[in-house]
C-alpha positions as CSV (number, residue, x, y, z in Angstrom):
1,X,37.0,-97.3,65.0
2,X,35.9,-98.0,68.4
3,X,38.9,-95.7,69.8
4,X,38.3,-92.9,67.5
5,X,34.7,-92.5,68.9
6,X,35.6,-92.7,72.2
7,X,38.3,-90.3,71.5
8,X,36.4,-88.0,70.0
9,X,33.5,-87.9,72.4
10,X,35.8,-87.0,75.3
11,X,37.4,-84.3,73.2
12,X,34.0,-82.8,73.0
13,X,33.1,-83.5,76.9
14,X,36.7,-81.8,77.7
15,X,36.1,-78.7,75.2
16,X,33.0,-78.0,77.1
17,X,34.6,-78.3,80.4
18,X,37.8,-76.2,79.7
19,X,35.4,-73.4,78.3
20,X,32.8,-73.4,80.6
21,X,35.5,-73.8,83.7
22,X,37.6,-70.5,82.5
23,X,34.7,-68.7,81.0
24,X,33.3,-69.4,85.0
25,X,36.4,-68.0,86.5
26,X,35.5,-64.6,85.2
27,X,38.8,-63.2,83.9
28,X,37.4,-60.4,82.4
29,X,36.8,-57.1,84.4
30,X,32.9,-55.9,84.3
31,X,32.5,-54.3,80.2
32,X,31.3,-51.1,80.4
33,X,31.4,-50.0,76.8
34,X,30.0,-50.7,73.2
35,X,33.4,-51.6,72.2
36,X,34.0,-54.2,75.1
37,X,31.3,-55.9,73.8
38,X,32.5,-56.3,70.4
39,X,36.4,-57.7,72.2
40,X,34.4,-60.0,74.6
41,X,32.5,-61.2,71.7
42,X,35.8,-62.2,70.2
43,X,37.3,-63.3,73.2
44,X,34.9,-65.9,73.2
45,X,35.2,-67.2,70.2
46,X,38.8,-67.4,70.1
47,X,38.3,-69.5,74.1
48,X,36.0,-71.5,72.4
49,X,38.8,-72.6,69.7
50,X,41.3,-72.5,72.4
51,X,39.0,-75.1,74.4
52,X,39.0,-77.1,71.6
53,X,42.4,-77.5,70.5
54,X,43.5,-77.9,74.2
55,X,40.8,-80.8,74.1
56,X,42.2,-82.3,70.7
57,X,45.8,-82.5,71.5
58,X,45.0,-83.8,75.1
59,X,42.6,-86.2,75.2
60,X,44.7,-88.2,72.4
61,X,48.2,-88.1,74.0
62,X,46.6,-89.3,77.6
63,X,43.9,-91.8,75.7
64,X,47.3,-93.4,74.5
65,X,48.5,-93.5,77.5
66,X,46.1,-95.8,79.5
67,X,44.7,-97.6,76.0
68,X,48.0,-98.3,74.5
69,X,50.9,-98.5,77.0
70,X,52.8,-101.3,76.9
71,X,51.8,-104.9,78.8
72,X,53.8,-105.8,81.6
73,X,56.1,-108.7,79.8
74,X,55.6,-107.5,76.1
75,X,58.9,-106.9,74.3
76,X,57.4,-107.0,70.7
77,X,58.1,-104.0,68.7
78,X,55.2,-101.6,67.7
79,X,53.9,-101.3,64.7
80,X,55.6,-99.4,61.8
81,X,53.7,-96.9,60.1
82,X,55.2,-94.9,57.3
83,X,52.4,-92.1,57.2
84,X,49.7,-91.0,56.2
85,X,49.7,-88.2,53.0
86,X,45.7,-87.8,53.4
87,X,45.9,-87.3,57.0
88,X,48.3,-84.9,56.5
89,X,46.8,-82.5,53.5
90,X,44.0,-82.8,55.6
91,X,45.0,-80.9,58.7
92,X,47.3,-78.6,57.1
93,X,44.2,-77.4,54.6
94,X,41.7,-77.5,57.7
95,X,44.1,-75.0,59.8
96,X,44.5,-72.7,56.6
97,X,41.1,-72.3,56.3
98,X,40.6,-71.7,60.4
99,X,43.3,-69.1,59.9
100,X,41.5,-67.6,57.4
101,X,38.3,-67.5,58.9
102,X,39.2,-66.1,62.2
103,X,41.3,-63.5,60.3
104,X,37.6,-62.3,58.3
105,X,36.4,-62.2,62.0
106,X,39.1,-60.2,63.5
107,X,38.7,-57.6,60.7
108,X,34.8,-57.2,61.0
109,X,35.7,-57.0,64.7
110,X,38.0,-54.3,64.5
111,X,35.7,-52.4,62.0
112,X,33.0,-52.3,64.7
113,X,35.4,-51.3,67.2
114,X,37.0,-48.3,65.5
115,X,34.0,-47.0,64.2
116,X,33.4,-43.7,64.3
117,X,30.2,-41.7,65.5
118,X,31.0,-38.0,63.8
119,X,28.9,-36.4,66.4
120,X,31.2,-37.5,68.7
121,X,32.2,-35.4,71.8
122,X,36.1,-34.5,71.6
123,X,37.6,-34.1,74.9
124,X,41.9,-33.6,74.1
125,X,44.2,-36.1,76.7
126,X,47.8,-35.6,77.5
127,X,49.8,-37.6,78.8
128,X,52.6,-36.3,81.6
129,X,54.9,-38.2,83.7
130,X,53.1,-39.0,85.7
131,X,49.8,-37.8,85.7
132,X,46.8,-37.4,82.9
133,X,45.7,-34.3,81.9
134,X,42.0,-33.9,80.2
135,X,40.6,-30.7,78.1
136,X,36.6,-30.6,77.8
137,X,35.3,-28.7,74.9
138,X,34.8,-24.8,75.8
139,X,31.8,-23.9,77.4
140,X,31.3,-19.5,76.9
141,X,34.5,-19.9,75.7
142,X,36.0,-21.0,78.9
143,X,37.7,-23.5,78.6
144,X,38.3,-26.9,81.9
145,X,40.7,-29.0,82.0
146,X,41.5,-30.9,85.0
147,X,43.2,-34.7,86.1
148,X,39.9,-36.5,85.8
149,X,37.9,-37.8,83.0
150,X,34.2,-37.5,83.4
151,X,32.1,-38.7,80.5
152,X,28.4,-39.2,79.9
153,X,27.2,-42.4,79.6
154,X,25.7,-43.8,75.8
155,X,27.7,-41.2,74.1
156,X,30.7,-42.1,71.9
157,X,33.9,-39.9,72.7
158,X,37.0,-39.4,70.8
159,X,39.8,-38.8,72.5
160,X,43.0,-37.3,70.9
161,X,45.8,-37.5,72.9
162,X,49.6,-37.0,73.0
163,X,52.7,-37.1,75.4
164,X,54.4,-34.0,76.5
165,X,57.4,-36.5,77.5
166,X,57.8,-40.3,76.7
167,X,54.9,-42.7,75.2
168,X,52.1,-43.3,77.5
169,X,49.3,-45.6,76.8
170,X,45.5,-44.9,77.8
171,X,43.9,-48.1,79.2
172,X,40.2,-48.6,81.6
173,X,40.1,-52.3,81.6
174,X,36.3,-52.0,81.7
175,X,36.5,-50.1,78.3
176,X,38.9,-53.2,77.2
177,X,40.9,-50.9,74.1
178,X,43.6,-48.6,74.5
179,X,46.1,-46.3,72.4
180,X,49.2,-45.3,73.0
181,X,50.0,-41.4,73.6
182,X,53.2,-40.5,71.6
183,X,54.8,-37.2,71.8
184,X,54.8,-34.9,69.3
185,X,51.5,-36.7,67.5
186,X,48.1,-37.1,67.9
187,X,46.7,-41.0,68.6
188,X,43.0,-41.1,68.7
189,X,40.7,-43.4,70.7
190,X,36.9,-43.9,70.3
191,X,34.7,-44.8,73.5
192,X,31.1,-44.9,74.4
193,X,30.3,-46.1,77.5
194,X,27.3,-48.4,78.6
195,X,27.8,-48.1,82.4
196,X,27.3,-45.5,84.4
197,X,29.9,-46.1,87.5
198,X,33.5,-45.0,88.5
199,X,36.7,-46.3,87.2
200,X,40.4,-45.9,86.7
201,X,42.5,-45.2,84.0
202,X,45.9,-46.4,84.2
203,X,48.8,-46.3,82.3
204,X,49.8,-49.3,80.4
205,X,52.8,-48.4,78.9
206,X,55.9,-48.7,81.5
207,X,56.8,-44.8,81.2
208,X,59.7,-43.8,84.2
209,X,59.5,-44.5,87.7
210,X,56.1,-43.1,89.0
211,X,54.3,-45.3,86.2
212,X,52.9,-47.5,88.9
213,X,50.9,-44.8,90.3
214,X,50.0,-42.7,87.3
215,X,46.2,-43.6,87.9
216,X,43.6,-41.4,87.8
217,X,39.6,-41.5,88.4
218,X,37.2,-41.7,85.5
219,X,33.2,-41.1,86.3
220,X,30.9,-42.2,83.4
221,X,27.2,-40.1,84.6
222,X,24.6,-39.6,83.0
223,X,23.8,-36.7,80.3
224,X,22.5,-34.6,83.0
225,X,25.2,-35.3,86.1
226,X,27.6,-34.7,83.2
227,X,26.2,-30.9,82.0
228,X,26.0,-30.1,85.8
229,X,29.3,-31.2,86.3
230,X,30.8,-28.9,83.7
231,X,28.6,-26.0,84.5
232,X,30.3,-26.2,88.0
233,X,33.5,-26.6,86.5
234,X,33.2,-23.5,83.8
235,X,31.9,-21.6,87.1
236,X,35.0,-22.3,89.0
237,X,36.9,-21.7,86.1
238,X,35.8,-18.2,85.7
239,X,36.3,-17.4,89.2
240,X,39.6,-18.6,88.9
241,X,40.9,-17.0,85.8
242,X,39.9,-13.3,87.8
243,X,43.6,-13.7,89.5
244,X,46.9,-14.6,88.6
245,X,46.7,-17.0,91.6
246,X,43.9,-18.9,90.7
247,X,44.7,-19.1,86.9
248,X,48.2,-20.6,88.4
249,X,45.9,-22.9,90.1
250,X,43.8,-24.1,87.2
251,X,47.1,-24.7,85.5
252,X,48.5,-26.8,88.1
253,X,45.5,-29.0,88.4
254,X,45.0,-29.5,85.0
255,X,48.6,-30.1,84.4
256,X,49.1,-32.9,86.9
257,X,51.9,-31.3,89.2
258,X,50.4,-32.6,91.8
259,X,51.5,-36.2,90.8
260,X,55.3,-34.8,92.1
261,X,54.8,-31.8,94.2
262,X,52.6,-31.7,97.3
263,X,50.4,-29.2,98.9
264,X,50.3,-30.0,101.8
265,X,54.0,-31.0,103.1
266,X,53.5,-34.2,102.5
267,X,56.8,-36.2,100.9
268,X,56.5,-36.5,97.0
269,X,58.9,-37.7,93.7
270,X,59.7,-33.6,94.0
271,X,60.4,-30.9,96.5
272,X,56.4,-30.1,98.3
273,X,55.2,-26.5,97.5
274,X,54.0,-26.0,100.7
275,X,56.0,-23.1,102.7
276,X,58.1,-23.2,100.2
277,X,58.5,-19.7,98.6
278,X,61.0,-17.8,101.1
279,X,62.3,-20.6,102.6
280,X,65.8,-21.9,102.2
281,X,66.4,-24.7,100.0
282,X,69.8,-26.6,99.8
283,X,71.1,-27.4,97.0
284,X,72.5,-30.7,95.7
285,X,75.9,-29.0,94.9
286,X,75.7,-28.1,98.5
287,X,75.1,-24.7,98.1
288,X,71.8,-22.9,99.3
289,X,69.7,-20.3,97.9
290,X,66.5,-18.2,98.5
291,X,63.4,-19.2,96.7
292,X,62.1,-16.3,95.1
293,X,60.4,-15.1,92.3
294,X,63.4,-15.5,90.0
295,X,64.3,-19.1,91.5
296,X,60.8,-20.1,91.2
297,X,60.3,-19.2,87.4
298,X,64.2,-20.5,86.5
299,X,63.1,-23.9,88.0
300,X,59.8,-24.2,86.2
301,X,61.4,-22.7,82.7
302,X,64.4,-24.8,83.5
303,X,64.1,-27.7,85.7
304,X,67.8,-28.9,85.5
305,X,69.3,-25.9,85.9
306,X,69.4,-26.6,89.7
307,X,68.4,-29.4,91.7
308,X,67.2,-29.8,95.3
309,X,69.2,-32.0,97.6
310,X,67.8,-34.9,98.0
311,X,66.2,-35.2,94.4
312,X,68.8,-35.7,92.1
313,X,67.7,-38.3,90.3
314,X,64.4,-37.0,89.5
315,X,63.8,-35.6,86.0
316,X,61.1,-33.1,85.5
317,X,60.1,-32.1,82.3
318,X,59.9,-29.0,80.3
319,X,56.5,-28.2,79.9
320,X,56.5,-25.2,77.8
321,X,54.4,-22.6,79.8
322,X,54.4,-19.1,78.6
323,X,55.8,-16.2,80.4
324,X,52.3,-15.2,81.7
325,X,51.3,-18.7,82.6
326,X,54.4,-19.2,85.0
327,X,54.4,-16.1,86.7
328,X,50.5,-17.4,87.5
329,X,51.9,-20.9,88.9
330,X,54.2,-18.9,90.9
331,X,51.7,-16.4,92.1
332,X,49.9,-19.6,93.1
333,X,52.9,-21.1,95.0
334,X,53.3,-17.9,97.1
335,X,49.4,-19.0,98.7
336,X,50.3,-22.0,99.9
337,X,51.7,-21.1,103.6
């Protein structure tokens, strides 16, 4: 008997320092929403188990060790034990019923997490290879979308999002859930932050060979910073829609072209946009052609149909822009001298 109580008082002295030393370590990134708390709530339960069973397998094996290694000189044989059928019902019921309990928990925790405020602001996400692309609700019936998320803080937001290419998943690690974005459906996700402060959403979903750097700023602000934000954004927007250049603009912000093509001259996964239109551009057949109007507007309707030297194992995707909307981008491209 003697054993078993000092057996079982270190298992308890080692449960508390396993779970205070990682809990102390900090693994966990700073939560910033209602939902993080309900995870981190788990999370802590389950470490506290974890701590335990680590302690309860441990402690016996190396208490045997030193307590019941053989003598120096002793070559009698141990003792025979056949088994033990109490012992045994006993920590096979004990288990079930652990199972079972941390099961009720993971359920109530999920509830709380998915739950749903139906006031809820609705801002629509895409994702795009390899950029993010976010639509705020219309304001005068404009209408912003850009490659940022900016959310007020306290309010819940549901985001419905989809792929225009392969699956994507949406992921803040301060947030802690995440959803995957799969084309040709809508996944929803329900946030409401707690902390006002910038972050990053990344992807978590390996997606092509940019996934690495498909990252992208998210501000939570307050109610106010938010409105202002918008109203600045809806002000823009109008001023922009007044010319086929600009509304080319808008597009390519919101659509994440950036991600591949630069502005500025600057090397990219695709061909930069800067002095671009009349230039000459060789070809990966070796050929060369003008770009134009027409070569512009094949390559966004058909990005295959030829491909830059240099770039042939890049794959753009077909994003489905109307007529109107790529002789806008196009318009846009022209500027940028």
């Amino acid at each position: 008997m003697r054993h078993f109580v000092i057996a079982g008082i270190l298992v308890i002295v080692v449960s508390v320092l396993t779970f205070a030393g990682v809990y102390a370590a900090d693994v966990m990134p700073m939560a910033a929403s209602t939902q993080a708390g309900y995870i981190d709530w788990m999370w802590n339960v389950e470490l506290i188990a974890m701590s335990f069973l680590f302690a309860l397998i441990a402690v016996p094996m190396f208490y045997s060790f030193v307590v019941f290694r053989r003598k120096k000189g002793d070559t009698t044989d141990a003792e025979h034990i056949e088994g033990n059928t109490t012992l045994e019902i006993v920590w096979s019921i004990i288990p079930l019923f652990l199972v079972v309990i941390f099961a009720y928990l993971g359920a109530v925790n999920l509830a709380d997490t998915l739950r749903a405020d139906p006031n809820a602001m609705v801002i629509k996400v895409t994702g795009i290879q390899w950029s993010w692309k976010f639509e705020y609700p219309p304001v005068d019936g404009i209408s912003v979308a850009s490659d940022e998320l900016h959310i007020p803080v306290g309010k819940q937001v549901l985001l419905q999002m989809t792929s225009t290419d392969v699956i994507h998943s949406f992921w803040v690690p301060e947030f802690r859930v995440k959803q995957d974005l799969v084309p040709g459906r809508i996944t929803e996700l329900h946030i409401t932050p707690t902390r006002e402060g910038d972050y990053i959403v990344r992807c978590a979903e390996l997606c092509g060979t940019s996934h690495y750097n498909m990252l992208k700023p998210v501000f939570v602000s307050s109610q106010e910073d938010y409105d202002a934000w918008l109203a600045g954004e809806v002000e823009i927007a109008r001023e922009l829609q007044a010319t086929p250049e600009g509304s080319g603009q808008l597009l390519v912000e919101a659509n994440g072209c950036a991600a591949c093509h630069s502005i500025n001259g600057a090397a990219g996964i695709g061909p930069t946009w800067f002095g671009l239109f009349g230039s000459q551009e060789e070809l990966s057949d070796g050929s060369t052609v003008t770009v134009d109007d027409a070569y512009l507007t094949e390559s966004i309707h058909e990005p295959q149909a030829k491909i830059v030297a240099g770039f042939e194992t890049q794959l753009m995707p077909t994003y489905g822009f109307t007529d109107q909307e790529i002789s806008d981008i196009v318009a846009y491209i022209k500027t940028l001298r």
